[in-house]
C-alpha positions in Angstrom: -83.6 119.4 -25.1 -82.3 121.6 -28.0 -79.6 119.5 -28.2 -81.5 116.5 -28.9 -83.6 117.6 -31.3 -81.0 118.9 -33.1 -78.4 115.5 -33.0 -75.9 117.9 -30.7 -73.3 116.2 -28.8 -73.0 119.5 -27.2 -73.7 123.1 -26.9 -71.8 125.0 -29.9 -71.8 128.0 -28.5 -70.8 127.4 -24.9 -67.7 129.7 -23.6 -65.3 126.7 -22.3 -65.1 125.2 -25.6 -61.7 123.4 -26.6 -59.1 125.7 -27.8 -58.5 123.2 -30.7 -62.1 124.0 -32.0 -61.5 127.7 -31.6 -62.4 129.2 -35.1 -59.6 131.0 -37.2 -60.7 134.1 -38.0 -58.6 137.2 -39.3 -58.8 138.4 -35.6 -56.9 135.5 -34.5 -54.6 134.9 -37.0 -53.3 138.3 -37.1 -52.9 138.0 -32.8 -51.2 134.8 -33.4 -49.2 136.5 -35.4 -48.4 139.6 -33.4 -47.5 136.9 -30.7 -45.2 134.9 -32.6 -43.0 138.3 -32.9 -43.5 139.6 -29.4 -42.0 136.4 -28.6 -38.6 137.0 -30.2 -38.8 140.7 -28.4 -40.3 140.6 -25.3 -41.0 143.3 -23.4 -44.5 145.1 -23.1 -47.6 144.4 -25.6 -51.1 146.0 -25.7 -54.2 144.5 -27.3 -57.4 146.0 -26.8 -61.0 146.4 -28.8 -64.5 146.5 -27.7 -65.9 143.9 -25.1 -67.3 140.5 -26.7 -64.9 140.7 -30.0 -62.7 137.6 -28.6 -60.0 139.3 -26.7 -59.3 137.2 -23.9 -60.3 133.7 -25.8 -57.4 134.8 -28.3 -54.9 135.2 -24.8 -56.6 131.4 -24.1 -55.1 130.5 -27.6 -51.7 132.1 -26.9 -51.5 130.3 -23.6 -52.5 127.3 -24.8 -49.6 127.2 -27.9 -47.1 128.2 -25.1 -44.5 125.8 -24.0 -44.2 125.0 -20.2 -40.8 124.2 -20.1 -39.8 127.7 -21.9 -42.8 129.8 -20.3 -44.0 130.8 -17.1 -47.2 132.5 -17.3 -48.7 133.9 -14.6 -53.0 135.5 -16.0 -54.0 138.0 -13.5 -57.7 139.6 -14.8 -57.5 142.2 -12.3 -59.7 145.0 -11.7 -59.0 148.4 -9.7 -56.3 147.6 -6.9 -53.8 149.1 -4.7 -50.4 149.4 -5.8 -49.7 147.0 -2.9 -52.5 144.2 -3.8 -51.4 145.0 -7.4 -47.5 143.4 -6.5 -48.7 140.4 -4.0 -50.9 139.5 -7.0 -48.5 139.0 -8.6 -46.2 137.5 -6.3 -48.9 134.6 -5.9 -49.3 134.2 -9.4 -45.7 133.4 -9.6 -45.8 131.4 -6.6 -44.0 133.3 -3.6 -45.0 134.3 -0.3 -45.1 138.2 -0.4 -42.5 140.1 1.5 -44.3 142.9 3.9 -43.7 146.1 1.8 -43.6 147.0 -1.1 -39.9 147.8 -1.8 -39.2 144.4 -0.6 -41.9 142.6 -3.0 -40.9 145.1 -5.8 -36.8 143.1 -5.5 -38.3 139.6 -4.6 -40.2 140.1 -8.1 -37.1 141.5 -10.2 -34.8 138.8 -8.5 -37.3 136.6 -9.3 -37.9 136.9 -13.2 -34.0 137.4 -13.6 -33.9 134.0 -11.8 -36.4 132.6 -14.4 -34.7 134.4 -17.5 -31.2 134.1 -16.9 -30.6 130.6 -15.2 -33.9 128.5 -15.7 -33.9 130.3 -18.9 -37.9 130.5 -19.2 -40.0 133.2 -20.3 -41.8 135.0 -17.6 -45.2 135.7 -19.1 -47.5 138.2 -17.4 -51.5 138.4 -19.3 -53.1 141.3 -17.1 -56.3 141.6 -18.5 -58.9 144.5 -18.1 -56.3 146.8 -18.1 -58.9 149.4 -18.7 -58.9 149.8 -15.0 -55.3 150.0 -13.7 -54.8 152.9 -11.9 -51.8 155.8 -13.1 -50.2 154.7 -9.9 -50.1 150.9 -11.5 -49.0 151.8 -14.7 -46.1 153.8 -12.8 -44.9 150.7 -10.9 -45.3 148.2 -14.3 -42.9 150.7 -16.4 -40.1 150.9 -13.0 -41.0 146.6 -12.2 -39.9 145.6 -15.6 -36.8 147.8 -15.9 -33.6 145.7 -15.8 -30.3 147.3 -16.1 -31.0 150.9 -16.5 -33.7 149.8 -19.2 -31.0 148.0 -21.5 -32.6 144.2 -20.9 -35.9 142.9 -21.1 -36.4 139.4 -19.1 -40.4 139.0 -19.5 -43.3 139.1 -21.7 -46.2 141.6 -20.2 -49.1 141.4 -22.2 -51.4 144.6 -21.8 -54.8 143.3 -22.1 -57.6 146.0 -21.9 -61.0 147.9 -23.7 -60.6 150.9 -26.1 -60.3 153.4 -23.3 -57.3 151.7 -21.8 -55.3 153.1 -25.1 -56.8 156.6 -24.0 -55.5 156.6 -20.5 -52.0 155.4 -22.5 -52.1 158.1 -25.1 -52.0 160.6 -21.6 -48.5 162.9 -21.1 -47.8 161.5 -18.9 -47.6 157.6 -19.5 -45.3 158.6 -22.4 -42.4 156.5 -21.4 -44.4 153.6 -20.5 -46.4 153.8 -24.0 -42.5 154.0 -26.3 -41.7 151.2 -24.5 -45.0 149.4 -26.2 -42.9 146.9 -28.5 -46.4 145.7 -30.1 -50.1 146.3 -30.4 -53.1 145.1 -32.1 -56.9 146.1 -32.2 -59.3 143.3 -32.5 -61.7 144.4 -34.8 -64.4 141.7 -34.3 -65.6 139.1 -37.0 -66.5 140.3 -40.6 -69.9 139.5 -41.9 -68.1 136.9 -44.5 -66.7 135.0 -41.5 -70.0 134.4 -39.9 -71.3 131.9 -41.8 -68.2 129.9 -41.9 -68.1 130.6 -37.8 -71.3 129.2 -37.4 -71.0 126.3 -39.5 -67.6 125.7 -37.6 -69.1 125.2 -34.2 -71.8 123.4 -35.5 -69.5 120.7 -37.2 -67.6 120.5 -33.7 -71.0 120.0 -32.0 -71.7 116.6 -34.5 -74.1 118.7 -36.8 -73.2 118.3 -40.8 -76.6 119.8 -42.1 -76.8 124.3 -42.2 -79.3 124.9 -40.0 -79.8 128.2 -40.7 -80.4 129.6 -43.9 -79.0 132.2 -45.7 -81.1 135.3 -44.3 -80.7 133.9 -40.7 -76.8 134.0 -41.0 -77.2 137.9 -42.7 -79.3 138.6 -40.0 -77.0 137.2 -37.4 -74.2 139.4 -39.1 -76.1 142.4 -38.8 -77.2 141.7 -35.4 -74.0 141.0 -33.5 -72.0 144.1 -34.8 -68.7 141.6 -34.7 -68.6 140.0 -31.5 -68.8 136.4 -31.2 -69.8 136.6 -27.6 -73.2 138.4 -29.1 -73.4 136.1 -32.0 -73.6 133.0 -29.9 -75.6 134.4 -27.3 -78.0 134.8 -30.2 -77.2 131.6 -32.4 -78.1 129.6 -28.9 -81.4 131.6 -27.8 -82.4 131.0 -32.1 -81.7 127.1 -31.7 -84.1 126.9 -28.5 -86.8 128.9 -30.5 -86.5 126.9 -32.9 -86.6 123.6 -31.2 -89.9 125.0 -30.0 -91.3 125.1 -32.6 -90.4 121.9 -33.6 -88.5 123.1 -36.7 -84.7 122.3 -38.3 -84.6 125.4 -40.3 -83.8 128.7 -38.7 -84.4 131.5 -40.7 -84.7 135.3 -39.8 -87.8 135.4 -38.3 -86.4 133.0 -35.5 -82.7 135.1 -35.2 -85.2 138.3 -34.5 -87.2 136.9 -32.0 -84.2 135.4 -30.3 -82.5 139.4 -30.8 -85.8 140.4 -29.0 -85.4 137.6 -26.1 -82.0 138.5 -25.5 -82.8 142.1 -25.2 -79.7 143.2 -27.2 -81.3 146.6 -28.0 -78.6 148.8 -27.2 -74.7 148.7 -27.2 -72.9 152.1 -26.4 -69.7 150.4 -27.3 -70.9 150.4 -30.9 -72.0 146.6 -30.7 -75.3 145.4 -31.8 -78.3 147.7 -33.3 -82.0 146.9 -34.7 
């Protein structure tokens, strides 16, 4: 009913919207921009940051700007898995029937991508996100899968996807080779408190709403509050629009943002997220 009150033609803050109405923050301009290179080199990329700062919307962005008849992309958001599950994941991504064992799924996939590179000549494109929970035996088989001609030719794109602790388990001895083989990185830092405002008022336009809603100390109080993540932020910028519609007023201020802080019950975030 929120939606009504307000003259919505949708919810702002829902997670499937358009990729045209994503917002262009310095986050995603700089990713664009890392992509746009790791394009021309291909190999392996890492992006990581803490959960809820827009990671895997700014892979939906990347995706989206991709073109089919140059790209194959195969998104795998995988969690902890058997070197075995780990390759016939993959194999259906790309769309073949695994082979048995491993060895044999290991060549169909190298035969494979060469197949793509060199005579379809498309980009194999491989998004594995949450790569904060690979295993060392995973990360063994990526560096040997995507090794072409004793290591002089790269033939895909594997994008790295992963929380901060995922560059930890990189930064170990022993993943050494796999980490020089990193040909780009990038840290998403999470919006600034400058870009939430605009942010807001963004969404808001898409959703058929002209007029701020909230005032100044609502939007300084939603900057404070959501530490940088726009999952956060339009968790609360939604739970501040149903108080508000309530009770039954159009201007939100920062009594309303903490009592929908309160209602969410974002008191604590040991990633380094929200505080009170």
């Amino acid at each position: 009913m929120y939606r009504a009150f307000y003259g919505m033609t949708c919810n702002p803050f829902r997670k499937d919207i358009p990729v045209s109405q994503f917002f262009e923050s310095e986050d995603l301009r700089a990713f664009k921009g890392r992509m746009e290179y790791f394009k021309q080199t291909l190999g392996l990329a890492v992006v990581y940051g803490r959960p809820g700062l827009g990671k895997t919307a700014a892979l939906r962005a990347f995706v989206d700007r991709l073109n089919p008849q140059l790209f194959t992309v195969v998104y795998r958001p995988l969690s902890a898995l058997t070197v075995m599950e780990f390759y016939r994941n993959l194999c259906h991504g790309l769309g073949l029937a695994p082979s048995f064992k491993k060895v044999d799924m290991f060549h169909q996939l190298q035969e494979f991508i060469q197949t793509l590179a060199r005579q379809k000549r498309q980009t194999p494109v491989f998004v594995l996100d949450e790569a904060q929970f690979f295993s060392q035996a995973i990360l063994n088989e990526l560096r040997m899968l995507f090794n072409f001609h004793m290591d002089s030719k790269d033939y895909a794109m594997v994008l790295l996807c992963g929380q901060n602790r995922f560059i930890g388990q990189l930064n170990l001895h022993g993943n050494e080779p796999l980490r020089q083989r990193v040909a780009v990185h990038y840290e998403f830092s999470g919006l600034a408190d400058a870009e939430v405002p605009v942010y807001i008022q963004t969404l808001l336009k898409h959703a058929g709403v002209e007029d701020p809603l909230f005032t100044p100390d609502a939007l300084q109080a939603l900057a404070n509050l959501c530490g940088g993540s726009p999952r956060l932020l339009n968790g609360l910028a939604e739970k501040s629009l149903i108080l508000g519609y309530q009770h039954k007023t159009r201007s939100l201020d920062a009594e309303i943002v903490r009592q929908a802080y309160e209602a969410c019950a974002l008191f604590a975030n040991t990633d380094g997220g929200v505080s009170a």
